[in-house]
C-alpha positions in Angstrom: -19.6 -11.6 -14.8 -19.6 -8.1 -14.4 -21.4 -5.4 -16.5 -19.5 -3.3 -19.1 -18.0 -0.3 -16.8 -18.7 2.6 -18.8 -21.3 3.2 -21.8 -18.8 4.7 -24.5 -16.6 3.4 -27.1 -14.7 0.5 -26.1 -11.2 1.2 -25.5 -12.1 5.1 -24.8 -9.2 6.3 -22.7 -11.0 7.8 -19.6 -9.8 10.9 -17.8 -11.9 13.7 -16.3 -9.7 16.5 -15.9 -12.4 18.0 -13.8 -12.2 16.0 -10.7 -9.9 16.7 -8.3 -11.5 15.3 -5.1 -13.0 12.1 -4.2 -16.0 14.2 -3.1 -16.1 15.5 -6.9 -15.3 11.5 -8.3 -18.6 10.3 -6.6 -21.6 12.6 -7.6 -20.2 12.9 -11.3 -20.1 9.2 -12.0 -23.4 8.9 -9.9 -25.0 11.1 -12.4 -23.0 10.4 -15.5 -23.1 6.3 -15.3 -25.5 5.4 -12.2 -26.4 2.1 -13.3 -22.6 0.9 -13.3 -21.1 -1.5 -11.5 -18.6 0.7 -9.0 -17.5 -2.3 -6.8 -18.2 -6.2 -7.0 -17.3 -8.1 -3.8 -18.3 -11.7 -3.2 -20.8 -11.5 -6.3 -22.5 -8.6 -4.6 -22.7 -5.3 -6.8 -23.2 -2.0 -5.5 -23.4 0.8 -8.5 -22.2 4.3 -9.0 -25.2 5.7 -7.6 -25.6 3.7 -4.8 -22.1 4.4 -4.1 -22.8 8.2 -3.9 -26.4 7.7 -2.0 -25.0 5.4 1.1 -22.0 7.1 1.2 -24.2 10.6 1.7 -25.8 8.4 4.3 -22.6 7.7 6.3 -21.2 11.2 6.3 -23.9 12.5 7.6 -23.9 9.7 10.1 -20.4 10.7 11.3 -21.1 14.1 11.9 -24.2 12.7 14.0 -21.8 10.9 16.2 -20.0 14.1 17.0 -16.9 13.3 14.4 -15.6 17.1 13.4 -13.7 17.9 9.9 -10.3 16.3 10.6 -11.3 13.8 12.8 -9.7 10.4 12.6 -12.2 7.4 11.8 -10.8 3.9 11.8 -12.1 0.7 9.9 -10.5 -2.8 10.7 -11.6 -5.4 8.6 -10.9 -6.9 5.2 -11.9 -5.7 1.4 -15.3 -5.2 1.1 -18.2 -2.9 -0.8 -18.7 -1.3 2.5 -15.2 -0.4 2.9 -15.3 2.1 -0.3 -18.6 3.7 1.0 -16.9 4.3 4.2 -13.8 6.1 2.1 -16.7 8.3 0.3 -18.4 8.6 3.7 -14.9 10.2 5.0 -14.6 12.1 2.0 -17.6 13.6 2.3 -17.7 14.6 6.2 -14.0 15.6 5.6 -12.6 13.3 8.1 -9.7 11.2 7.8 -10.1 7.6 7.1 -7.7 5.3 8.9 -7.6 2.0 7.6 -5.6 -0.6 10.2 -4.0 -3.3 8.9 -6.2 -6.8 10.0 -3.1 -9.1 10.4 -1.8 -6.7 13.2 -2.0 -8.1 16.5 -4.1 -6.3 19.0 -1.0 -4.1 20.7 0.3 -2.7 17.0 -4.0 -2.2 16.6 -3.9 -0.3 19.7 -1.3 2.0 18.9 -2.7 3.0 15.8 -6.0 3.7 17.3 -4.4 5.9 20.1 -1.2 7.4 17.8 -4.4 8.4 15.6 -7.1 9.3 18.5 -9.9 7.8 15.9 -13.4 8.9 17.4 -14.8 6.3 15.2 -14.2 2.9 14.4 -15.7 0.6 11.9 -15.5 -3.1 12.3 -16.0 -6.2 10.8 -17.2 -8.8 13.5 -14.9 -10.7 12.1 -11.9 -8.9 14.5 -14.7 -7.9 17.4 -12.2 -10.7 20.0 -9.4 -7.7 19.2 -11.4 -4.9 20.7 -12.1 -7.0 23.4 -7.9 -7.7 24.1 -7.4 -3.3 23.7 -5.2 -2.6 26.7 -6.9 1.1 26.3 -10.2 2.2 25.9 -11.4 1.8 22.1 -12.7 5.2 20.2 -15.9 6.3 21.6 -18.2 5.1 19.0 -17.4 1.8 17.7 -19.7 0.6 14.4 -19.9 -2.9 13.9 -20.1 -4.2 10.4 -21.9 -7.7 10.1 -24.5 -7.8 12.7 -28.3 -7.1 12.4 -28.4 -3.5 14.3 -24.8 -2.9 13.1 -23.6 -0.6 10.2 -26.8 -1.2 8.0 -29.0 0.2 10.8 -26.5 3.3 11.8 -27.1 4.6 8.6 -30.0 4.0 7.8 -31.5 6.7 10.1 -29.6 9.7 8.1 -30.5 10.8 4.5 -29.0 10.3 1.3 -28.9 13.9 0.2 -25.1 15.2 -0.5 -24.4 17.2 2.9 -22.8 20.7 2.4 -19.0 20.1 2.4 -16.0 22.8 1.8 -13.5 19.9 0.6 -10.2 21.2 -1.6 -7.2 19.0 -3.0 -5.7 19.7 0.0 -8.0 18.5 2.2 -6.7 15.0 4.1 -8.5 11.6 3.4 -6.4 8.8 4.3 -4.1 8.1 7.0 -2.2 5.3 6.6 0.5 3.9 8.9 3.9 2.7 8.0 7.4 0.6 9.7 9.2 2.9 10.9 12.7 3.2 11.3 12.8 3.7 15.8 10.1 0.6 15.7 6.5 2.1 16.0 4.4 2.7 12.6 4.0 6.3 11.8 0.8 7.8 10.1 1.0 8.9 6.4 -1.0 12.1 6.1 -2.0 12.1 2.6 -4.9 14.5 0.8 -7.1 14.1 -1.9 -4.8 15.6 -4.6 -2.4 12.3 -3.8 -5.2 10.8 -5.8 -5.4 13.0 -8.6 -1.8 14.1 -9.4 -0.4 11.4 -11.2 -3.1 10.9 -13.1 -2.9 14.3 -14.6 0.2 14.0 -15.4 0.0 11.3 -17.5 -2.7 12.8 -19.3 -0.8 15.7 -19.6 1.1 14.1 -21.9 -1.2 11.5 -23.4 1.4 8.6 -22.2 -0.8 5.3 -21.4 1.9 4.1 -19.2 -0.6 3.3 -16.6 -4.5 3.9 -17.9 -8.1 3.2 -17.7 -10.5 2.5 -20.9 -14.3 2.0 -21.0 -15.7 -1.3 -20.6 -12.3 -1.5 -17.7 -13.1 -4.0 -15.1 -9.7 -3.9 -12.3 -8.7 -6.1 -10.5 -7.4 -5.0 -6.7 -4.9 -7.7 -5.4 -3.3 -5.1 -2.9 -5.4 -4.7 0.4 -6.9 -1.2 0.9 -4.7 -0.6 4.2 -1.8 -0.7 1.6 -1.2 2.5 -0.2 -0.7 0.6 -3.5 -4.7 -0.9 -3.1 -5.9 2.4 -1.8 -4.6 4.5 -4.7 -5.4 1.8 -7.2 -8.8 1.4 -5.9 -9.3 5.2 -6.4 -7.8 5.4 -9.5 -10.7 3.2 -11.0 -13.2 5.0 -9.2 -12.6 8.2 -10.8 -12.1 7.0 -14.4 -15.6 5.5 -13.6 -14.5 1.6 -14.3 -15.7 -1.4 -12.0 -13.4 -2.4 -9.2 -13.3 -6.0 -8.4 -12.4 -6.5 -4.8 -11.3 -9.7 -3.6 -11.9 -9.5 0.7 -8.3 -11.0 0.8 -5.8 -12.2 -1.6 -5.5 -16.3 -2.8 -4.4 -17.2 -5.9 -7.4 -19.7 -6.8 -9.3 -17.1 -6.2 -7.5 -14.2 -7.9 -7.5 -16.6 -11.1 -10.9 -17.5 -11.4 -11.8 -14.1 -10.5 -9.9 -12.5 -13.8 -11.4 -15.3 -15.6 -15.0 -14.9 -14.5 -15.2 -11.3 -14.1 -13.7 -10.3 -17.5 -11.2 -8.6 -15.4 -8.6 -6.0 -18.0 -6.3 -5.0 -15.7 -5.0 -5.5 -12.4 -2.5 -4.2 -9.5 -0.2 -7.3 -7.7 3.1 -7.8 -6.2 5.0 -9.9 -7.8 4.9 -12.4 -5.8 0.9 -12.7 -6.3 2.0 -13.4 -10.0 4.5 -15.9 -8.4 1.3 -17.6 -6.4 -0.7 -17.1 -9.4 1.8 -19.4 -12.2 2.0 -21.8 -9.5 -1.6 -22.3 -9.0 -2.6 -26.3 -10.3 -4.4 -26.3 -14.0 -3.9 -22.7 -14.7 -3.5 -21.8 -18.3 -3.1 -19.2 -20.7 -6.4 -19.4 -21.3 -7.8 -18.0 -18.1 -6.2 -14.2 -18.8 -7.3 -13.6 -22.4 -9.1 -10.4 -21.1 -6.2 -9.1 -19.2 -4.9 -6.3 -21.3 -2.2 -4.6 -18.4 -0.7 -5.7 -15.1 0.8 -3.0 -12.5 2.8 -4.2 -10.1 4.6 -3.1 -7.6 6.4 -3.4 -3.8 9.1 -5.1 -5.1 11.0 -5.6 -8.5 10.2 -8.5 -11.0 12.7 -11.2 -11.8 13.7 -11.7 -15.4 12.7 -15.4 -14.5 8.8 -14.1 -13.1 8.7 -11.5 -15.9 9.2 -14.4 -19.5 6.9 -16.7 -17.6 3.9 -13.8 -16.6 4.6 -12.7 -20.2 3.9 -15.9 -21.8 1.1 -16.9 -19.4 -0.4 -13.4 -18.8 -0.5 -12.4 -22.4 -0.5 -8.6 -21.3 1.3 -5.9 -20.8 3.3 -5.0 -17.6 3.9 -1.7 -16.1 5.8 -1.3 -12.6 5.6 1.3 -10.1 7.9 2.7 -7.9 6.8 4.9 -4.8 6.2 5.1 -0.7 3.2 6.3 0.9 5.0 9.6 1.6 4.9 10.0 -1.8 1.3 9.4 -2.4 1.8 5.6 -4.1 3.4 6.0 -7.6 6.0 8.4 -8.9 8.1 6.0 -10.8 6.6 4.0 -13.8 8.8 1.5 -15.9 6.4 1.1 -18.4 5.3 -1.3 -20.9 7.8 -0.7 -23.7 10.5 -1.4 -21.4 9.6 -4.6 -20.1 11.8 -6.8 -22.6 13.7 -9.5 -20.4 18.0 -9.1 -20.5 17.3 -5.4 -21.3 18.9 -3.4 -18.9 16.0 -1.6 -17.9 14.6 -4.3 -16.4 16.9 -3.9 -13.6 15.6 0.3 -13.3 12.7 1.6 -10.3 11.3 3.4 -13.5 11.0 6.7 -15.1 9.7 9.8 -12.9 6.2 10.9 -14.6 6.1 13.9 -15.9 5.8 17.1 -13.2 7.6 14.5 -10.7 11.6 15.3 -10.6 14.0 13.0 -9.3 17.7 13.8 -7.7 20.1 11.9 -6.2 22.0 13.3 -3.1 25.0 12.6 -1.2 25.4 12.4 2.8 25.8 16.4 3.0 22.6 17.0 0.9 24.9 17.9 -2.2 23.5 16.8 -5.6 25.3 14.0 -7.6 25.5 13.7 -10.9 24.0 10.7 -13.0 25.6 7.7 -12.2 26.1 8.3 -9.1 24.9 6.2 -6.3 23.3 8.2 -3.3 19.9 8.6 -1.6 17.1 9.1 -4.1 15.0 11.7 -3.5 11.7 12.8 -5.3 9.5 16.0 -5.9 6.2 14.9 -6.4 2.9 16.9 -6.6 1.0 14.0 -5.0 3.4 13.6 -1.5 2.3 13.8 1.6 1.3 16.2 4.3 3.0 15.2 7.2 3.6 12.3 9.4 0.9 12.8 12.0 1.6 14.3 15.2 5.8 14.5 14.5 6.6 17.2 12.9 10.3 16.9 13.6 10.0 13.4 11.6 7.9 14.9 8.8 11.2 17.8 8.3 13.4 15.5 8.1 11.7 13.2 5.1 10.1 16.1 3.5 12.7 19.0 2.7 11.5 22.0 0.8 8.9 19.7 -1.3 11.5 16.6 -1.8 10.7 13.5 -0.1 14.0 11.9 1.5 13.4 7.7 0.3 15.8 6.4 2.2 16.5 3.8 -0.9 20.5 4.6 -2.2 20.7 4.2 -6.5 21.5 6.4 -9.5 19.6 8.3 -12.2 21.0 7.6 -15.4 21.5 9.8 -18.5 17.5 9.4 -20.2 16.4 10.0 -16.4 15.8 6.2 -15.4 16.1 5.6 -11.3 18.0 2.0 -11.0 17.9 1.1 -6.6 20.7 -0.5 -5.7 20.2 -0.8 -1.4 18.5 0.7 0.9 19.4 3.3 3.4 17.4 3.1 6.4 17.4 -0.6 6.8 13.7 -1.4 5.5 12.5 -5.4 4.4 10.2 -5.7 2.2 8.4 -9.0 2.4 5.9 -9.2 -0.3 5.6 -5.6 -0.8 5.4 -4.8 2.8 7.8 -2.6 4.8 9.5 -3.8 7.8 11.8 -2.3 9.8 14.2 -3.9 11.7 14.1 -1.3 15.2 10.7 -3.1 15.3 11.2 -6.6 15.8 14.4 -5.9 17.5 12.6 -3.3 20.7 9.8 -6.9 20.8 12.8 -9.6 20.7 15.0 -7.9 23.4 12.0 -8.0 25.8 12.9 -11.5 26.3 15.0 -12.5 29.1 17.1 -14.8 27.1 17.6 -12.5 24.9 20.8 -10.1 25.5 20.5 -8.7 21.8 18.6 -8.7 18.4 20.3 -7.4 15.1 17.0 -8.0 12.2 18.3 -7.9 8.3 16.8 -8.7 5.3 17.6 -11.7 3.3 16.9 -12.5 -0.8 13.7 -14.7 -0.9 12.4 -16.5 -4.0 9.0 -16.3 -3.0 8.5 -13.3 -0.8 11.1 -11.1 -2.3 12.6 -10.8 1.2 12.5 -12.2 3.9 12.9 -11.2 7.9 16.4 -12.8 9.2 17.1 -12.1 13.1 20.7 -12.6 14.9 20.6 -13.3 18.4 23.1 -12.8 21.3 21.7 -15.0 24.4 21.7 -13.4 27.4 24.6 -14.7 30.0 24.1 -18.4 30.6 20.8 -18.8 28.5 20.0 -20.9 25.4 17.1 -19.6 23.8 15.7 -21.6 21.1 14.0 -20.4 17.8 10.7 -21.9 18.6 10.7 -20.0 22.2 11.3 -16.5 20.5 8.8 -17.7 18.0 6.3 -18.0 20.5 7.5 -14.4 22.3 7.0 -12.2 18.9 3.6 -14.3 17.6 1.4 -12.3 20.0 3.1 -9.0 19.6 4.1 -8.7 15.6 2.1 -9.2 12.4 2.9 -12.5 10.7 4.9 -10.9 8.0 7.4 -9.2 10.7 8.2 -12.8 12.4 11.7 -14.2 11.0 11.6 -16.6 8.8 14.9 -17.8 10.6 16.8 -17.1 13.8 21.2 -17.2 14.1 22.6 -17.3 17.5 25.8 -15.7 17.5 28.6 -14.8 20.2 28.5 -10.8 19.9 27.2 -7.7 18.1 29.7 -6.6 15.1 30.2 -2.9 15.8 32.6 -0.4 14.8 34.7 1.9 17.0 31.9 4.2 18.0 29.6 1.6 18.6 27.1 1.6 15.9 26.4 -1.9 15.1 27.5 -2.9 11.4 23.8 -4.4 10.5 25.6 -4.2 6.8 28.5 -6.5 7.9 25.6 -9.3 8.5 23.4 -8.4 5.7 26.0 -8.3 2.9 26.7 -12.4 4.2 23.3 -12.2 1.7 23.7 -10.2 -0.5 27.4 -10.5 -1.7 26.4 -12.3 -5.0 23.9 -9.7 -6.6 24.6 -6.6 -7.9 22.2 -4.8 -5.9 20.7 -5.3 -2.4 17.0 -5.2 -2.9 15.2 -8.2 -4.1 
């Protein structure tokens, strides 16, 4: 089990107003709790202050290997106490971490590492066969995490002193890439205030929406390339509680690791509390320490939410966000979680300093009630989209990020999402974008054309649906595109089922009517998100 998190009164509320870099959240908590757990992975435990020493050790280590302030490092490989050191490590050398999604296959891996122009990549032997498949030349230093003169030995040779750094809120930290909406992933620029802002504001106001307590010990259920895990994972760090990281999510695991660990809170899709229920022998029993669940990446069912309340015992609070806007700017907190309440079918409230408007298809503001695109100004969004700065204007306006989900703000403020705009599937919290799999599936010659929609799924919240025209006198089946997409998309982009149809529906201009297909879905709910 792990240790108590932080000396203190139990049940403290924790904020230290006076951290507002992830340069700042490691040498106060080294000297303030050193002895603490800061990460447990695999029943290893690595403290506060060994956090701060090794991560010393790494920055100084990138800067040995030539890595300038602003340079891109990459790390591919699952959840792990090395992982945080290496976000420290970044922190501290202020270069840019870039974490890369493991379930990629090695063509979406090697876009990311080019799009980015990493200098540095960490990896877990694990994935060494994909550097071996890159169909470019791999970042110039390469770090290998696992083997006897691997990471252990690269940073061993530097010293655990704090090197000099010039690090401000605005400085960038992460870079994490998204779906996007012309079919390759963008990179989310995002600084260290994106990890800060929110919570300020709730402290601001002394609302416990989302918070952290002494003697904390948080679960991560999100992977660290997600924003969600990333941000949630920080979020622990600087209250100074332990972070429990699991190296990748399964429910047995998830529940005997609440149940072992003492673990108080914890941040899921709802579809890991789906997995979770469903595991064999699970009982009430195993969450009596869990005091609140955040979720996110997807709404919760009325269904998911009675039975997680009556096996979970705790409180639930869900987020609403995108990686442009730094994770989190929406909360439905706990209060509001009573199922057939109407609010149960809301995103959430904006926190406080985050406004919320909804805009019609001239930019006009509409009032409440009425259905547009949601658009949010948030303290904590982004700083670009790397390397497209036409792209980055045309999501952030004048400090409001664009969503690209249509709903309505009601009278008390509440956002309710009723469809989205630019086409995204979310398949257990993960974005998708059609204009992805659609550019991979019309490289087949049996393929004349791909239409991709989204389709309600019990399980996965969504799920990826594809429409096929053959090409002229070809019968492709769904096992031969199967086979096509498996080497060139994620797992979570394949479709879950293929339709072969006669032509394209598309209106007088041309544009195909992807809503004609997907409302054949959706026509029995009162919104089109799931």
């Amino acid at each position: 089990m792990a240790e108590p998190s932080v000396p203190g009164t139990p049940g403290e509320r924790l904020h230290h107003p006076q951290l507002k870099t992830l340069v700042d959240t490691a040498r106060f908590h080294a000297e303030h709790r050193p002895q603490v757990p800061a990460v447990v992975c695999e029943n290893r435990s690595l403290t506060y202050a060994h956090l701060h020493r090794e991560s010393n050790r790494i920055a100084h280590a990138i800067r040995a290997a030539g890595a300038a302030p602003g340079a891109r490092v990459a790390y591919l490989g699952k959840e792990s106490e090395h992982y945080y050191e290496i976000l420290f490590g970044c922190a501290k050398s202020e270069t840019v971490l870039v974490p890369i999604n493991w379930r990629l296959t090695v063509p979406e891996v090697s876009h990311i590492l080019q799009d980015s122009g990493s200098e540095l990549l960490f990896l877990e032997e694990e994935f060494a066969p994909v550097l071996d498949r890159l169909p470019a030349a791999p970042p110039k230093t390469v770090v290998r995490l696992g083997t006897a003169d691997g990471f252990d030995a690269w940073k061993a040779e530097h010293p655990d002193t704090a090197p000099a750094s010039s690090v401000t809120p605005d400085t960038p930290v992460a870079q994490l890439y998204t779906s996007g909406t012309t079919g390759l992933p963008k990179g989310v620029v995002l600084a260290h205030r994106s990890f800060f802002a929110i919570r300020d504001a709730l402290a601001s106001e002394q609302l416990d929406w989302i918070d952290w307590r002494a003697g904390d010990v948080a679960l991560v259920g999100i992977p660290g390339f997600h924003v969600g895990g990333l941000w949630w994972a920080t979020q622990n760090f600087n209250a100074g509680v332990t972070t429990v990281a699991m190296r990748a999510f399964a429910p047995r695991d998830a529940v005997d690791l609440i149940r072992d660990n003492g673990i108080t809170t914890a941040c899921v899709v709802p579809a890991m509390l789906r997995m979770m229920l469903a595991e064999p022998g699970v009982k009430p029993h195993d969450f009596t320490t869990l005091r609140k669940i955040v979720y996110g990446g997807s709404p919760i069912s009325e269904a998911l939410l009675e039975e997680s309340l009556a096996m979970f015992g705790s409180e639930f609070a869900q987020i609403y966000g995108l990686t442009e806007t730094g994770n989190t700017a929406v909360c439905l907190p706990p209060a509001d979680h009573i199922p057939g309440h109407p609010r149960m079918k809301a995103a959430g409230h904006p926190y406080p300093g985050v406004r919320s408007k909804v805009i019609d298809g001239d930019g006009e503001e509409l009032p409440s009630g009425t259905v547009g695109e949601i658009c949010l100004a948030t303290p904590a969004h982004m700083v670009e989209y790397w390397g497209l700065p036409d792209k980055t204007a045309e999501t952030l306006v004048d400090g409001w990020i664009h969503t690209g989900d249509a709903g309505y703000v009601d009278e008390d403020g509440y956002i309710f999402i009723q469809d989205r705009i630019k086409d995204a599937i979310l398949v257990a919290g993960e974005n998708v974008y059609p204009a992805e799999i659609e550019n991979v599936l019309e490289r087949h010659p049996d393929v004349a054309e791909a239409v991709i929609v989204g389709a309600p799924d019990e399980r996965w919240g969504e799920s990826v649906h594809a429409f096929i025209v053959p090409a002229a006198g070809q019968e492709p089946s769904a096992r031969d595109l199967h086979r096509f997409l498996v080497d060139r998309l994620a797992a979570f982009k394949l479709p879950a089922a293929y339709e072969f149809i006669d032509h394209v529906p598309r209106n007088p201009s041309g544009k195909i009517l992807r809503r004609e297909l997907r409302d054949r879905f959706w026509s029995d709910s009162d919104r089109k998100v799931n």
